[in-house]
N, C-alpha and C positions, 0 to 999 in steps of 0.2 A: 809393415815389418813385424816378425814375429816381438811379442813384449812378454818379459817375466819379469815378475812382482816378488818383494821377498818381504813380509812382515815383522818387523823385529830386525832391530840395525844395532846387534850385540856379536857378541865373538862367532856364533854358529853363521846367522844372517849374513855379516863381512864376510866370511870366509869362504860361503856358498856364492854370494857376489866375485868375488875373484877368481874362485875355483870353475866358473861357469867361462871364464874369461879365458883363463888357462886350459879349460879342454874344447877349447874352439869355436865356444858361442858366437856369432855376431851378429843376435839381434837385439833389441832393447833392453834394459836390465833397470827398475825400479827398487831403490831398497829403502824404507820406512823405518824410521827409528822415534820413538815420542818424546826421547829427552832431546836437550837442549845442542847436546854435546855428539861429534861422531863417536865412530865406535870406539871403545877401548876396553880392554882389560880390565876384567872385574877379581880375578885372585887377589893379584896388591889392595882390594881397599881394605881385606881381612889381616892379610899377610904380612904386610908390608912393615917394618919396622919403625923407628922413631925419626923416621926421615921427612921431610915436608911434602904435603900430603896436595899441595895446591892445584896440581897438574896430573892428572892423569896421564896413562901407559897408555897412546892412541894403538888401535891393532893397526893404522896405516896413515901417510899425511895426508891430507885433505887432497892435494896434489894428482894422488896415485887415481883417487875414486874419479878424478878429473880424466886423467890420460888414459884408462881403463875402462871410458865410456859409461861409467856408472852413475846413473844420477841418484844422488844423497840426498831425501827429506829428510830432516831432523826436526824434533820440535813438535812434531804434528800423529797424532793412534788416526791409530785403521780404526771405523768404528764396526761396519760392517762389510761385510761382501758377500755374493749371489752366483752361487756354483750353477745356475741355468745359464744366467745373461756373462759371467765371468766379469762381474762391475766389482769395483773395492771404490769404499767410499771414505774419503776421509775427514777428521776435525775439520779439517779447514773449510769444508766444502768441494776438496777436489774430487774427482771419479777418473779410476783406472780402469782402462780395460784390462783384461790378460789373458794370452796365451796359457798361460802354466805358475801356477802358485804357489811361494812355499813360506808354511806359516814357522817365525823364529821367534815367537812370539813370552819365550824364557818362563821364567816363575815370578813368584812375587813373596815379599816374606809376611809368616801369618802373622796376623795382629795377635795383643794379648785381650779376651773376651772384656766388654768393659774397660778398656785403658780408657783414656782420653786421647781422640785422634788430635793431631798438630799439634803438641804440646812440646816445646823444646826440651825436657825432661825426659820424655819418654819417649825412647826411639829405636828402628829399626834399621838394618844395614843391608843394601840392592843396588844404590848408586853412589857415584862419585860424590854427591850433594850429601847422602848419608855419610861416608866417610869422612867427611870435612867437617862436619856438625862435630862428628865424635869423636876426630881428633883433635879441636879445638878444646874439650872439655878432657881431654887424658891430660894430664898434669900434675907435678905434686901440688898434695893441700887438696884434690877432689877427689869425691868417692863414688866410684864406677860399681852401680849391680851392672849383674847379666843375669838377665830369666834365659835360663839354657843350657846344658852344658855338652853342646854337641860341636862340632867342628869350627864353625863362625862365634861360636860364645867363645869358647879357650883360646883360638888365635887372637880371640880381640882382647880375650883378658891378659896374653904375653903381651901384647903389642903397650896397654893400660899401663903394666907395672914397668917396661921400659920406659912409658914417661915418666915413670912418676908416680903416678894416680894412685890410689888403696885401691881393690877390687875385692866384692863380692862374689861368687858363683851360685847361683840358685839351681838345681835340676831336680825336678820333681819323682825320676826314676832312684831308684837304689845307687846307680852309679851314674859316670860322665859316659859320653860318646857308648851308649847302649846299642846304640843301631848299627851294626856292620863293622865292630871295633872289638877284640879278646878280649878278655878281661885282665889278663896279662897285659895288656897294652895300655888299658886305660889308668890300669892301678900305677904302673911307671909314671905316665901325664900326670896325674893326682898325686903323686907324692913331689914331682918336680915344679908343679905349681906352688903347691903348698910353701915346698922351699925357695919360693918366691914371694910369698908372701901372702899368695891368695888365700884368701878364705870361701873354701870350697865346702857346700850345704845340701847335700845327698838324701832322698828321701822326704824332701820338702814338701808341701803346699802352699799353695798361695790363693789370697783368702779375697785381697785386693791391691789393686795397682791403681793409687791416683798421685794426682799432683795439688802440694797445696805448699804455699807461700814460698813459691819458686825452689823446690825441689819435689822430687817425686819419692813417695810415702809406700813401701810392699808394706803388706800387710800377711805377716803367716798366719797358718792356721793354729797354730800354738800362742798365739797372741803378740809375739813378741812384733814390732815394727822396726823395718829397715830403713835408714833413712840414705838419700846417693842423690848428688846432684845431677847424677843423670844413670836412666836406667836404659838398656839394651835388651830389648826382647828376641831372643833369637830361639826360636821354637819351631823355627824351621821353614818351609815354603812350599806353597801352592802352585800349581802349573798354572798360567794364562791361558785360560780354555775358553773366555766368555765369546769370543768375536767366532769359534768355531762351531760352540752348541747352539748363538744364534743363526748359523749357516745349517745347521742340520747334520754336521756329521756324530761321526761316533766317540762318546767319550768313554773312557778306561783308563782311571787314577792319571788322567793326561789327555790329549788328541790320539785317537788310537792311529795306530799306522801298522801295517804291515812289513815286514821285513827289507821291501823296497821303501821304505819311508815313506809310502801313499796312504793318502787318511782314505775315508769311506767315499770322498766326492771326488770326479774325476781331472786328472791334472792338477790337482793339491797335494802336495805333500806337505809334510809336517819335520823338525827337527830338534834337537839339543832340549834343553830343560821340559819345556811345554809338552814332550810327545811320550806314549809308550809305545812299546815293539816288542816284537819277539825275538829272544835268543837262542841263536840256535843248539850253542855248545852247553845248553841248559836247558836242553830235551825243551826249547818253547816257549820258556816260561816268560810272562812279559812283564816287561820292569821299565822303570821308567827312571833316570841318572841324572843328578844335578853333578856336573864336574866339566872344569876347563876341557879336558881332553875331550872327553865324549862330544861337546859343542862343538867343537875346532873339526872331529874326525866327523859328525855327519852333515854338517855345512859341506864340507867334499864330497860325502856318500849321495847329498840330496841333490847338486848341483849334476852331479852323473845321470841320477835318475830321472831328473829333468829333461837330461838332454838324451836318452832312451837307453841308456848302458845296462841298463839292471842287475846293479849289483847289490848281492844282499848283504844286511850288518852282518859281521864278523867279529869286530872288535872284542875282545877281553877288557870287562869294563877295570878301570885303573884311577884310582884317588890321591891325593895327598895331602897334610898337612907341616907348615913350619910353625911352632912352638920354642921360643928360645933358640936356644942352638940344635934343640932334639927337630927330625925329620920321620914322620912318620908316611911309609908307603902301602897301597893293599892291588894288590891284581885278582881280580875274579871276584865272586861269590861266595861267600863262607856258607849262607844258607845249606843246609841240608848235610854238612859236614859233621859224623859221625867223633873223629878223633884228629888230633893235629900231632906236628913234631915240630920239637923247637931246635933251632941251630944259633950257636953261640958263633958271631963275628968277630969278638974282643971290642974293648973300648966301651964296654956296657948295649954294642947294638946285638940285635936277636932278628931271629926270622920266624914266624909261625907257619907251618906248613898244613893247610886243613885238607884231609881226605874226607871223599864219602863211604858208604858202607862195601861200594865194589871197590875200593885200593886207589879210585883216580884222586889225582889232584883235580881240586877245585877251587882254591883262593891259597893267595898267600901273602900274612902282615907283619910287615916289618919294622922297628925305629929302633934311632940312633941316630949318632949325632953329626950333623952336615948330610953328606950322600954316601954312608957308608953303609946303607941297604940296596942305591939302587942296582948296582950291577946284577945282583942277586934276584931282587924282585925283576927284572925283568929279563931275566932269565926262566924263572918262573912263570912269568906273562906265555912266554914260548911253550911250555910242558904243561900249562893249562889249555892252551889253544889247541897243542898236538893230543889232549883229550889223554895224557899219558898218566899210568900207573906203575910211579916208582916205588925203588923198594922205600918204604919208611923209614928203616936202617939208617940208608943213605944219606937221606935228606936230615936226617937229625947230623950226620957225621961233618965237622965243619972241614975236615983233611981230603972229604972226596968231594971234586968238583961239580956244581950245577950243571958246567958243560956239557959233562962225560957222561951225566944222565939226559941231556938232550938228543947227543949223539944215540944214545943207546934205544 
């Protein structure tokens, strides 16, 4: 019987598992996961507010992978596998054969150079097990750094000061959330932290990160010392590339894949965190997406191309963050965006609209408080994808509708 293997048993990996099921597979279907636990949902361990943290958001019950013919490792990495003989070999000593591969094999977050690994002080957020750690330690009476001030630092620092906890923010850039964030938007985040209490530290270095007499010691480079009973490194994440560059394919800032999600070896593909691609409504360019949606949307795209559809990515890459009660949205690329127009919602939300130097739209970010950007942004998501160039006028005028320029 035909057998497909799926590496990585996370939100992309689950999804392509059932999505494989749902367009009519019925031959074998292996899906690999290293932790302990099935799949589930990784936004809540960032997101999630001061709720108890014990149970993960399963993406399915145990039940489903049963009646769905899906057989579930957990607990056990792929260490290697062999694009001649199509063998996957794992921890345990198992060996797979397969038909057709697809690697979901996510990212990982980067360490801080020199910390101390295992150290209950100093930690990093990826799994269920890390979020438990760290929210056993938000409380009042403790004091939470974060090395980072990019999207997993500030949710975890909202989430800190609803328990409780004092927090630090350490970012070593000029500002928070630099990478793919206005500055109009982040200067909002920053002044609404603050009003929370956080103390946010812009333009930093950091000189040392250890642990000594059960807390953990930053050390700047202006000399002063930080002292927190527990520090969060969050500096961002590296693709899981290692089990693919020792198979021999191609890597590029990721698993490289082509537009069908096929890496360089045949019958493999690649998916969600781990991989780059090309996109198309950006003349090409190849990028590579850590976000719930992108995972979820080519777990479906890989599970097609598996089974010989070929359909190429399309998607309009799409993020977001919850921060207090503020909702931050972005659709597309701002990269290469010449000027933007802003649109007033009322209730202090905004929309930023960024063109390029021909008139198109190309990304658009928005916050405010609950969901009172999405309609808008994705409405946008639609006039980025149609590759359209509205009037700018327009888009700045909050009386004429987003609609009425899709239509147009």
């Amino acid at each position: 019987m035909v057998h497909f293997v799926i590496l990585g048993a996370g939100e992309c990996g689950a999804r392509a598992a059932f999505a494989l099921r749902e367009k009519g597979f019925a031959g074998e279907i292996t899906l690999v996961g290293a932790e302990p636990l099935p799949p589930y949902e990784r936004p809540p361990l960032s997101k999630a507010g001061p709720a108890d943290a014990s149970d993960p958001k399963f993406i399915a019950a145990a039940e489903k992978y049963i009646e769905n013919g899906i057989r579930l490792l957990t607990g056990v990495e792929a260490r290697d596998f062999d694009p001649s003989s199509r063998i996957v070999t794992l921890s345990d000593g198992t060996v797979l054969s397969y038909d057709k591969l697809l690697l979901a094999t996510g990212a990982a977050a980067r360490s801080f150079p020199g910390a101390a690994r295992g150290s209950p002080h100093i930690r990093a957020l990826r799994t269920h097990h890390d979020a438990a750690a760290l929210r056993e330690a938000m409380k009042p009476g403790q004091h939470i750094a974060i090395i980072g001030g990019g999207f997993i630092g500030l949710e975890l620092a909202a989430t800190a000061r609803l328990l409780g906890a004092e927090v630090t923010v350490i970012e070593g850039l000029e500002r928070v959330l630099k990478r793919g964030v206005p500055e109009e938007i982040a200067l909002m985040l920053t002044e609404r932290h603050r009003a929370e209490g956080v103390d946010i530290r812009c333009g930093v270095s950091i000189e040392a990160l250890i642990e000594e007499s059960g807390k953990a010691l930053i050390r700047l480079s202006t000399g002063e010392v930080i002292e927190a009973d527990l520090v969060l490194v969050g500096i961002g994440a590296r693709p899981n590339v290692e089990i693919a560059e020792r198979a021999g394919l191609t890597i590029d800032n990721g698993i490289a894949v082509d537009t069908y999600l096929q890496t360089s070896a045949p019958d493999v593909f690649a998916a969600g965190d781990c991989c780059s691609f090309p996109l198309s409504i950006y003349g090409g360019r190849r990028v590579r997406l850590e976000s719930w949606r992108n995972a979820q949307e080519q777990g479906t795209l890989a599970a097609a191309n598996m089974l010989g559809l070929n359909e190429a990515v399309s998607a309009v890459p799409w993020f977001w963050s919850d921060q207090y009660d503020m909702t931050l949205q972005i659709s597309g690329l701002a990269e290469g965006a010449i000027t933007h127009q802003r649109r007033e919602l009322g209730a202090g939300a905004f929309i930023l609209f960024h063109l390029d130097a021909g008139g198109r739209l190309i990304a658009a970010s928005g916050i405010g408080p609950g969901n009172a950007v999405a309609r808008d942004i994705r409405l946008a998501e639609m006039l980025i994808a149609a590759r359209a160039h509205p009037n700018p006028a327009a888009l700045a005028a909050s009386d004429i509708k987003l609609k009425s320029l899709l239509a147009a």
